[in-house]
C-alpha positions as CSV (number, residue, x, y, z in Angstrom):
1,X,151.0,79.8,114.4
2,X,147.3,80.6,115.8
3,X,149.0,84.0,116.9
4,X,150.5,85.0,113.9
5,X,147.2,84.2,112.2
6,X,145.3,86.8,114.8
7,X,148.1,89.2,114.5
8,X,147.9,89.3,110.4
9,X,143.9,89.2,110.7
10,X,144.6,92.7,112.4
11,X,143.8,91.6,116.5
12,X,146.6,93.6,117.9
13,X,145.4,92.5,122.0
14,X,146.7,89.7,124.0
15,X,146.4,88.6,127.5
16,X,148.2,86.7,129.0
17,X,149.5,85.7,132.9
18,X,152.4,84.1,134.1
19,X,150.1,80.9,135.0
20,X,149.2,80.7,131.8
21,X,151.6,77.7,131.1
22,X,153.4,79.0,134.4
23,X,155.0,81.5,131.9
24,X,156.1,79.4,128.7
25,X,153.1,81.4,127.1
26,X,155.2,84.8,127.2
27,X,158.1,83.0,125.8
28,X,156.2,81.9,122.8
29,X,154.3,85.3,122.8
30,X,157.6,87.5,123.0
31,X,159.2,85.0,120.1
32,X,156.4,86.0,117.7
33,X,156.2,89.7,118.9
34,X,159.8,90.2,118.6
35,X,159.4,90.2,114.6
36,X,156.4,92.5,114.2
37,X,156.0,96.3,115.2
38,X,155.8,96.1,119.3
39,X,154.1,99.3,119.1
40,X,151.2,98.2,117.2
41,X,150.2,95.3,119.7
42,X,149.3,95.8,123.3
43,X,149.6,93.4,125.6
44,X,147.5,92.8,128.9
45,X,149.2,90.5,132.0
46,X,148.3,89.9,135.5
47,X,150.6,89.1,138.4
48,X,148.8,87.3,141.9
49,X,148.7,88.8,145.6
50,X,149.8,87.5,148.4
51,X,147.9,84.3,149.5
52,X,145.9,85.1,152.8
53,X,148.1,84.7,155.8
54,X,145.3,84.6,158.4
55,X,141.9,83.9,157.7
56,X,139.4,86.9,157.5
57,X,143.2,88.6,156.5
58,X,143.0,90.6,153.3
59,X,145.6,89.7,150.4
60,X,148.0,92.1,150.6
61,X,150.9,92.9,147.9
62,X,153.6,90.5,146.8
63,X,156.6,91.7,147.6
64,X,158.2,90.1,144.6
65,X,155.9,92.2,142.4
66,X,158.5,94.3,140.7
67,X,161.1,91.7,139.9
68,X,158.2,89.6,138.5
69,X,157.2,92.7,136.2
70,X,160.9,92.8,134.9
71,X,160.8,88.9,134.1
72,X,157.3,88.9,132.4
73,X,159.0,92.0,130.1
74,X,162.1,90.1,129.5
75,X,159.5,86.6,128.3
76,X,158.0,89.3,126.5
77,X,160.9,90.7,124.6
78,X,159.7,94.4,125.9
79,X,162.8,95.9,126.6
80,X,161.6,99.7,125.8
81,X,159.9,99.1,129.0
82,X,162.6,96.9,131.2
83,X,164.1,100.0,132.0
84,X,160.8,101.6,134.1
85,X,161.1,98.7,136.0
């Protein structure tokens, strides 16, 4: 409801990351998105790196990265972009 609200108020940016509710949050984003112009409303996510391996190690990329980027798309009910991935 609170997004609808923001989206009819004329807010057209969300953020949002899979830990945010360990990703129920894009499901409940993409089910209000799905009805409105997708074009109009940009979304903003963040994926994690790698946790250190050694200390004094940098992070260094996930390697699940772009299979996590299709499943936040898909929560998201983006598909003009699920084919980029």
């Amino acid at each position: 409801a609170m997004l609808e609200i923001m989206l009819d108020a004329g807010i057209n940016y969300i953020d949002t990351a899979e830990s945010y509710g360990n990703g129920r949050d894009e499901i409940a984003i993409g089910e209000v998105i799905k009805k409105r112009n997708r074009k109009s409303i940009f979304i903003t996510s963040k994926l994690s790196l790698r946790k250190k391996i050694h200390k004094g190690q940098p992070n260094s990329p996930n390697p699940k990265m772009p299979g996590k980027v299709t499943n936040r798309l898909y929560r998201l009910h983006d598909d003009s972009r699920l084919s980029k991935c």
